[in-house]
N, C-alpha and C positions, 0 to 999 in steps of 0.2 A: 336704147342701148340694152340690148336681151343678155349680155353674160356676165353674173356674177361677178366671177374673178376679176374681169374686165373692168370690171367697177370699183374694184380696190387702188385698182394700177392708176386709173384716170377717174378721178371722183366727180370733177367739174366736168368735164364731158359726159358724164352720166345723167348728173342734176340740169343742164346745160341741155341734153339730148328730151332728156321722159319729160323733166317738169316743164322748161319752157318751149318745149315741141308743143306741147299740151296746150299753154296757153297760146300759140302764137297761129294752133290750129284753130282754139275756139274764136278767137278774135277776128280770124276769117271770114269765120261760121257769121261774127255777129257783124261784119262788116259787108257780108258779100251783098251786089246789088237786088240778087235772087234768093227769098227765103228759104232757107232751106229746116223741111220738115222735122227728121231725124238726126239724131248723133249718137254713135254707140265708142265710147272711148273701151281700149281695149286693154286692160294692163295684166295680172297676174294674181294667181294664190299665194302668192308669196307679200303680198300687201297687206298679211295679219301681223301682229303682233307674235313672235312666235313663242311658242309656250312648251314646246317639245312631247305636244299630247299625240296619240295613237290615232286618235280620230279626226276628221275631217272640222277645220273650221265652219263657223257661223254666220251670214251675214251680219249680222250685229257685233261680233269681235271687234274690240279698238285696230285700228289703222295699225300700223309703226312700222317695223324690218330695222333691223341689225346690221346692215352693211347697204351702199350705198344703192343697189342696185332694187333694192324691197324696197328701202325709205324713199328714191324717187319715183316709185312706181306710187308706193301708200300716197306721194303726196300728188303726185297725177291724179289718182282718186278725189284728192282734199278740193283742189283747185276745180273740176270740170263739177262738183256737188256746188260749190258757190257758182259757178257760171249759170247749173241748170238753176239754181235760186234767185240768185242776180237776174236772169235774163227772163224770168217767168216771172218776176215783179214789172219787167219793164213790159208783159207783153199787155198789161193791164191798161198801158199807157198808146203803146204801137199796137193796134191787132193785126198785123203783120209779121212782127215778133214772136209768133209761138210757135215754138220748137220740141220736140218730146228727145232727152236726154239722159241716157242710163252708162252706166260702166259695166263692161263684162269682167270675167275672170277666167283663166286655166292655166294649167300650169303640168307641166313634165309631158310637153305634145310633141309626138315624133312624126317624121316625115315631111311630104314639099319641098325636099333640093334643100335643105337649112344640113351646110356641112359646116357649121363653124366650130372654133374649138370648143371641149367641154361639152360636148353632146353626144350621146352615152352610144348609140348607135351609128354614128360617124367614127368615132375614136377607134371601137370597135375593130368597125373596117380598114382603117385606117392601119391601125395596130398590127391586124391580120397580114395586109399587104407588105407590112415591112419585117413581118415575119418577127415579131416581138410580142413580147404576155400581153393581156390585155388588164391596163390599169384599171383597177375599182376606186375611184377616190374616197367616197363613202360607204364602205363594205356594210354597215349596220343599217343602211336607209332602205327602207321600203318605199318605193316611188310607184304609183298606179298612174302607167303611159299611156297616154289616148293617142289616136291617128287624128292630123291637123283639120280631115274633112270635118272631123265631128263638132270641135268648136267653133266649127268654120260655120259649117250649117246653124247653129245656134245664133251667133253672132247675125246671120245673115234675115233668119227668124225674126231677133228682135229688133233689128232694121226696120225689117219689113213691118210690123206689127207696130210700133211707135208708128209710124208713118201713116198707116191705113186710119188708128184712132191711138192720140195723145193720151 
């Protein structure tokens, strides 16, 4: 469930959607007849604890989010780090079981057909077309947009590379 507000309106369909999407895709993963190599979970920079700083979070920042749509992402994060732990103890036991499992991150990516509400360059358009202002919800926020290829290709890298060597 990618939209904030959206996440206010319907909570349980959020936690319901990121966290046990999450698990219900690893359990797949550890169920499927065919091993499977790689896993890249993909959630969001909005998975830090937010601290309202100027600069770019750290890998190491505590997890958390403030509304429910960071906090099931954060815990998407929580849940696929126990599976790649959990399931890399079992592969001690299976050597069939080894899997190489990481989480991406990005966050404020435009383009790909994604016209849903509350995304900054659909509204825009949107806006234009109806011939009304174009609303800024956050006038003070600096947001640095990437185009979707680029985390696309990253994501697609680290696939690729767990897979060739765990």
């Amino acid at each position: 469930q990618p939209i904030v507000r959206d996440s206010y309106k319907d909570p349980a369909y959020t936690y319901e959607t990121n966290v046990m999407g999450t698990v219900n895709i690893l359990e797949c993963i550890r169920l499927a007849q065919v091993p499977v190599r790689s896993v890249v979970n993909i959630t969001t920079d909005k998975v830090y604890q937010n601290r309202e700083w100027v600069w770019g979070y750290r890998e190491d920042e505590p997890l958390d989010g403030y509304d429910p749509y960071s906090n099931s992402k954060s815990c998407s994060e929580l849940v696929t780090e126990f599976w790649r732990r959990w399931h890399i103890s079992l592969s001690s036991f299976f050597r069939d079981a080894e899997v190489a499992v990481s989480t991406a991150r990005a966050g404020n990516v435009i383009g790909g057909g994604d016209f849903a509400n509350d995304r900054i360059i659909p509204d825009c358009v949107r806006a234009a077309q109806a011939g009304k202002e174009i609303a800024v919800r956050n006038p003070h926020s600096t947001r640095p947009y990437q185009h979707v290829l680029e985390p696309l290709f990253a994501y697609l890298m680290i696939g690729k590379r767990q897979y060739e060597d765990k």
